[in-house]
C-alpha positions in Angstrom: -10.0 29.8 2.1 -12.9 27.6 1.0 -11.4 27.3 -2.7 -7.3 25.9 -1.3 -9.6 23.6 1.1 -11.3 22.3 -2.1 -7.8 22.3 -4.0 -6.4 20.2 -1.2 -9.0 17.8 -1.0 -8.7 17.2 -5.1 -4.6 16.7 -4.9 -5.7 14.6 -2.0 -8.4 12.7 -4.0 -6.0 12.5 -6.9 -2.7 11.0 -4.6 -4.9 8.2 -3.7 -6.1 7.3 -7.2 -2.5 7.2 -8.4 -1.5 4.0 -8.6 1.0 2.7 -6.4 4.6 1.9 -8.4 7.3 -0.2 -7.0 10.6 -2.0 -8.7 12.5 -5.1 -8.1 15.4 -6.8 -9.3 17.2 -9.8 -9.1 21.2 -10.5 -9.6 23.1 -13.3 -9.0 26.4 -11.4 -8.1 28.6 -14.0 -9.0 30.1 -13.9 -5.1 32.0 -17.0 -4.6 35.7 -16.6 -4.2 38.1 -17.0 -6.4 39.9 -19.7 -5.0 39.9 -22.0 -1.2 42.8 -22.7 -0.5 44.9 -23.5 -3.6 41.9 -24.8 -5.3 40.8 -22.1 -7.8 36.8 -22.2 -7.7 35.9 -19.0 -9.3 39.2 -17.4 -11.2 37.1 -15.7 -13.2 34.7 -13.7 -10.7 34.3 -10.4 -10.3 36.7 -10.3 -6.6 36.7 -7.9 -4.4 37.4 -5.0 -7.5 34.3 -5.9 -9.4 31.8 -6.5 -6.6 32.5 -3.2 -5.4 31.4 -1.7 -8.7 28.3 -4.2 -8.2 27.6 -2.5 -5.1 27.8 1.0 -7.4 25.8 -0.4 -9.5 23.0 -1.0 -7.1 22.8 2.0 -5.7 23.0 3.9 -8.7 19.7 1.9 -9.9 17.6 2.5 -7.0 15.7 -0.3 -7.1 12.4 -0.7 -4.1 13.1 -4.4 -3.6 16.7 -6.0 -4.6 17.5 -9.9 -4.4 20.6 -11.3 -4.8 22.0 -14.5 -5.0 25.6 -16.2 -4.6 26.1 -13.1 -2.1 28.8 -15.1 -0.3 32.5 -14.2 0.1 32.1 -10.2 -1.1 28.9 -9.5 0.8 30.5 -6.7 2.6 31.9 -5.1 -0.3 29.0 -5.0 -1.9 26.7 -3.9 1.4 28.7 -1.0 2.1 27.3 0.8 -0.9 23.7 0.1 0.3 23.8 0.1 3.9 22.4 4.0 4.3 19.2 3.5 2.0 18.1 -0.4 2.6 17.7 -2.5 5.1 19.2 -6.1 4.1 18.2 -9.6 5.4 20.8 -11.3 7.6 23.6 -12.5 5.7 24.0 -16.5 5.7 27.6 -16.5 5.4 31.1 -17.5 2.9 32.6 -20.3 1.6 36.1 -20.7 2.5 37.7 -22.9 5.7 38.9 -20.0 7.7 37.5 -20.5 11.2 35.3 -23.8 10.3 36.8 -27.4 11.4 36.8 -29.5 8.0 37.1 -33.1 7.8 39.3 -32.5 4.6 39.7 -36.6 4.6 36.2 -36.8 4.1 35.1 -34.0 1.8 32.1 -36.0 0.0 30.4 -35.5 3.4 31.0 -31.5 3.7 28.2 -28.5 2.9 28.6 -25.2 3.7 25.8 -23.8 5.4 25.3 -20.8 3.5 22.8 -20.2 1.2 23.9 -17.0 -1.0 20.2 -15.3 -0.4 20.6 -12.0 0.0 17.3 -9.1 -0.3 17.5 -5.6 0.7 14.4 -3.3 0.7 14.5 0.5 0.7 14.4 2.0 4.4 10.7 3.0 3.9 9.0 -0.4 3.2 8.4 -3.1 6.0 9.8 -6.6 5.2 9.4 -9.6 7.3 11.4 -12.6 6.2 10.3 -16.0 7.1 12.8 -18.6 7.8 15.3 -20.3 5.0 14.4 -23.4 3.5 16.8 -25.6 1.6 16.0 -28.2 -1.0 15.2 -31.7 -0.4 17.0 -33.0 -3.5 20.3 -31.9 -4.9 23.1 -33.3 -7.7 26.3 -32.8 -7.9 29.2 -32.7 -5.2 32.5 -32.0 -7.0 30.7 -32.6 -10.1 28.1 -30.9 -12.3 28.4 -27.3 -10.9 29.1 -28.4 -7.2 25.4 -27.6 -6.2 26.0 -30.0 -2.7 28.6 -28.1 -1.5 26.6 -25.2 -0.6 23.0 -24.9 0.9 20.4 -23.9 -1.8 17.3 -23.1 -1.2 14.6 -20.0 -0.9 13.1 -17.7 1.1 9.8 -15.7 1.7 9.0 -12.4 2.2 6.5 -10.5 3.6 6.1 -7.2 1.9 4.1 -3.8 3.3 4.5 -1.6 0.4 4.5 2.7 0.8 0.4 2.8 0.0 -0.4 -0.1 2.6 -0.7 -3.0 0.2 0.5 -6.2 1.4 2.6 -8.6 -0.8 4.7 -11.8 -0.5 8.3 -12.4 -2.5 10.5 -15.3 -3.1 14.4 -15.3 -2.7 15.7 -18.5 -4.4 18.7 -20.3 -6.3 17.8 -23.2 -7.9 20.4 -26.4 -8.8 22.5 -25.6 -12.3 23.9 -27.7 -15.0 27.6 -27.8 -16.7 27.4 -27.2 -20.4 29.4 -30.2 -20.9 27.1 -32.3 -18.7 24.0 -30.1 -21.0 26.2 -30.9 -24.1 26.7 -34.4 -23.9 23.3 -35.4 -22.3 24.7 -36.1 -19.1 22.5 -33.9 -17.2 19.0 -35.8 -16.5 20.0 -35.9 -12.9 20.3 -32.2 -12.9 16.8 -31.8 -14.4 15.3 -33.7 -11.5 16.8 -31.8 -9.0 15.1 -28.8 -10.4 12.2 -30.5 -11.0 12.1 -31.6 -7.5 13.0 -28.3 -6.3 9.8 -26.8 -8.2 7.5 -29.1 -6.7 9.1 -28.3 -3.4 8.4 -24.7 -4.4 5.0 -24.8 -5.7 3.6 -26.6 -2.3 5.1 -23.9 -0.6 3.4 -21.3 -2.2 0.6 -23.1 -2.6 0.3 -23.6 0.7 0.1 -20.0 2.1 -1.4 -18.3 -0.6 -4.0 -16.3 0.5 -5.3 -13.0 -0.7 -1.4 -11.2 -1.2 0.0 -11.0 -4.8 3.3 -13.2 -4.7 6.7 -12.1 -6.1 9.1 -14.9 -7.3 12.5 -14.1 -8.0 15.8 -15.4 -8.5 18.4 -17.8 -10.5 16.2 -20.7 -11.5 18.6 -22.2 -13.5 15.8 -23.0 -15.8 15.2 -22.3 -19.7 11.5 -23.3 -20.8 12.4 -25.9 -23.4 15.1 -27.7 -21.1 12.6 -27.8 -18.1 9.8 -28.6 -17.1 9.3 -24.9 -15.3 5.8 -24.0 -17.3 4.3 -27.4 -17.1 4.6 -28.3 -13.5 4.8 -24.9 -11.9 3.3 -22.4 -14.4 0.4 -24.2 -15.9 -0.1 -26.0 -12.0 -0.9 -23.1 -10.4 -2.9 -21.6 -13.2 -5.0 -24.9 -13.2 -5.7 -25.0 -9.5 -8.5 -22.1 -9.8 -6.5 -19.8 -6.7 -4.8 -17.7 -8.6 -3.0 -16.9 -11.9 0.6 -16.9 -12.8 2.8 -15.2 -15.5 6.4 -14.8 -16.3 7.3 -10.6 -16.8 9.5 -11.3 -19.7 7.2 -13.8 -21.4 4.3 -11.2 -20.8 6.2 -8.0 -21.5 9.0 -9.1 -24.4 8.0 -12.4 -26.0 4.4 -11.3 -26.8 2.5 -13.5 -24.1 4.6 -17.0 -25.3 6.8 -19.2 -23.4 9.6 -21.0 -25.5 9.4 -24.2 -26.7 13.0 -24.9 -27.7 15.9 -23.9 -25.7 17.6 -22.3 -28.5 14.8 -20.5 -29.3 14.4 -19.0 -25.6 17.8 -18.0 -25.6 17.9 -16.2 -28.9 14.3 -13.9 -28.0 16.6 -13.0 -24.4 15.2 -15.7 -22.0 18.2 -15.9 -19.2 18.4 -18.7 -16.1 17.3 -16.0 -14.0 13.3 -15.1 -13.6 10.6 -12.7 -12.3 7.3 -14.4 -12.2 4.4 -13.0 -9.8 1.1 -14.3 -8.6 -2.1 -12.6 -8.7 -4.8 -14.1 -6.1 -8.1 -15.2 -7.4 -9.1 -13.1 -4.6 -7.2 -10.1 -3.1 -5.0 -7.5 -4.1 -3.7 -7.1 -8.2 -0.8 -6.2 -9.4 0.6 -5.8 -12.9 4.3 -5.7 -14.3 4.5 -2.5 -16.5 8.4 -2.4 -17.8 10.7 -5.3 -18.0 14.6 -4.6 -18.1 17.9 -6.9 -18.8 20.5 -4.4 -18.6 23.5 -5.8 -20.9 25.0 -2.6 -21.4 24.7 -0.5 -18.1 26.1 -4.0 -15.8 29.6 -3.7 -17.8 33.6 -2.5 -16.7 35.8 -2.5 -18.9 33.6 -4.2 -21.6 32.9 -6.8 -20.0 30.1 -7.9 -17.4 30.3 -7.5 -14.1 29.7 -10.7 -13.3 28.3 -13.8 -14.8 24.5 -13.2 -14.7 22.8 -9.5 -15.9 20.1 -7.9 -13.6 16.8 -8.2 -14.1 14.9 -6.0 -12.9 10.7 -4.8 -13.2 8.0 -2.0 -12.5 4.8 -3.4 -10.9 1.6 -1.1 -10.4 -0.7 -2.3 -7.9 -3.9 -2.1 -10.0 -6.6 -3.7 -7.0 -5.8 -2.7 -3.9 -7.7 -4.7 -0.6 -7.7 -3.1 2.4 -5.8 -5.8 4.3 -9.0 -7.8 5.1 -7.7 -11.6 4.3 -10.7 -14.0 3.1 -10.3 -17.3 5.2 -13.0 -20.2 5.1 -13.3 -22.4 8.0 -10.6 -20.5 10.1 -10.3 -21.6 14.0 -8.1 -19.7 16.2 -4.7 -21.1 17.5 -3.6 -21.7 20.2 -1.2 -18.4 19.6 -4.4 -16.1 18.5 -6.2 -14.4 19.9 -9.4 -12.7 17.9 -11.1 -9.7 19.0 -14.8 -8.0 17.2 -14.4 -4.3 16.0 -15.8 -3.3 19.1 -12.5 -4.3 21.1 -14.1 -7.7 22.6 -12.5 -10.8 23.0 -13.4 -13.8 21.4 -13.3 -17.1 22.2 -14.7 -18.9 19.2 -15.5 -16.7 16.2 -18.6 -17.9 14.5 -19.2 -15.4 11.1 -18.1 -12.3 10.5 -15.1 -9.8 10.5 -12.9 -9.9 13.2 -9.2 -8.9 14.5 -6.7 -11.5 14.6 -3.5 -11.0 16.6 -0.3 -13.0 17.0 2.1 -11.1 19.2 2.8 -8.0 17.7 1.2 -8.4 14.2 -2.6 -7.7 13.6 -4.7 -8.5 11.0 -8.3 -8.3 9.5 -10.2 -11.8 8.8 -13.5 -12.6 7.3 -14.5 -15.6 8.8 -17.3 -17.7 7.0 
């Protein structure tokens, strides 16, 4: 008796030193329909055929965390596989005029409402999204890859993985450029859309980072010699002293360095889309352990699914905080309410740990 009570308590001891695992992935699923009307907007997209293989697809590879962009017109199709073993955000809608009033007279002043954000998280974790932002800025109406005609943005996640810890991810779809407009140099207004766009971004995460690790994702539209991603997002956040930022594929496949030349990314497998994550200068760690861009599982017939590969990463959370957030010069809301650990209300917390609750959520706060 005494020695399978001592067994238990060392596969016990040992459970909770393994580090916890968890995957993610991000796909732009190429979901916008093939034509509206008579207007043919996506001919060669994968339809209703190839985004039901999609949806195959993603089952078959399992992944914890899964966010998807362009999830517009086949978002059914592809849910259907997925619908038993994830829970999925709430989807923002198609493109197409069926059951919308259009001023087809005035078409410069139409957006769809729809973002194309789509994230789905396997039944056992607990995700809380926060609402959809759009951009400020955008280019391009029935020009230089239409990016005003639907309503980019991002969103944010907050993330309870199996072992307790506590992350935050990013859902986004940033503006795009034509390769003619690229080709010709005609594209500098598409650049500052994205550059205004990252700002946007940065100041958001910026803003509410705190002591999670942080999870971007999603089809930036950006290469590292063509934009200004590293200087004014990457090497911005590593300079402000709250945390530190890296790119998985830079840190996993391209030996720590971010490309310099566009052609250069390109050839060494840098892609539009992008996992970056956040570690807080204080808080929980985590650390990307395998990197994948399938090219030859995301194929039919020999050829792609759909216009972007997944991407897709193993994180290990390597510090692990108990859920005990670090806050200097916090004053409760008028929506708090803060309790000590002996149950007490308080009115005006002073120094010290205490328990902060807004409605049904409750969390841990050192106040200083």
């Amino acid at each position: 008796m005494i020695a399978a009570i001592l067994l238990c308590g060392m596969m016990t001891a040992m459970a909770q030193d393994t580090p916890e695992e968890f995957t993610v992935a991000t796909l732009n699923v190429d979901g916008l329909p093939q034509k509206v009307l008579v207007v043919k907007v996506n001919p060669d997209g994968p339809g209703d055929g190839g985004s039901a293989r999609i949806g195959k697809y993603l089952l078959q590879k399992n992944y914890d965390l899964m966010f998807l962009q362009e999830d517009f017109n086949f978002h059914g199709v592809i849910s259907v596989f997925l619908e038993d073993d994830y829970k999925m955000d709430v989807w923002s809608g198609d493109v197409g005029v069926e059951g919308r009033t259009i001023d087809f007279l005035h078409l410069q002043n139409h957006r769809f409402g729809c973002d194309g954000l789509m994230t789905c998280w396997k039944n056992d974790l607990t995700v809380t999204p926060a609402p959809r932002v759009p951009w400020q800025q955008n280019f391009g109406k029935f020009s230089h890859a239409n990016d005003e005609m639907v309503t980019k943005g991002f969103r944010r996640y907050e993330v309870t993985l199996r072992d307790g810890t506590r992350i935050v991810c990013y859902n986004l779809h940033m503006d795009a450029s034509d390769d003619w407009d690229e080709e010709h140099q005609n594209d500098a207004k598409d650049k500052a859309a994205r550059m205004a766009q990252l700002v946007q971004l940065k100041d958001d995460v910026m803003s509410q980072l705190d002591t999670r690790p942080i999870i971007i994702l999603g089809d930036m539209n950006c290469f590292y010699g063509r934009d200004a991603l590293k200087a004014e997002f990457i090497d911005a956040i590593n300079n402000s002293g709250l945390g530190t930022i890296s790119d998985v594929w830079v840190e996993l496949q391209n030996n720590g360095s971010y490309p310099t030349d566009q052609a250069q990314g390109r050839g060494a497998g840098e892609t539009l889309d992008k996992i970056l994550y956040i570690n807080p200068a204080t808080g929980s760690k985590i650390q990307p352990i395998a990197f994948t861009l399938d090219e030859t599982g995301y194929m039919y017939d020999e050829k792609p699914l759909g216009d972007h590969y997944p991407l897709s990463a193993t994180f290990q959370v390597v510090d692990r905080k108990t859920g005990i957030d670090a806050v200097v010069n916090e004053h409760p809301t008028a929506d708090s309410e803060y309790y000590n650990l002996k149950g007490q209300r308080i009115t005006k917390p002073q120094g010290g740990i205490y328990i902060e609750r807004q409605g049904e959520e409750a969390n841990k706060r050192i106040i200083k």
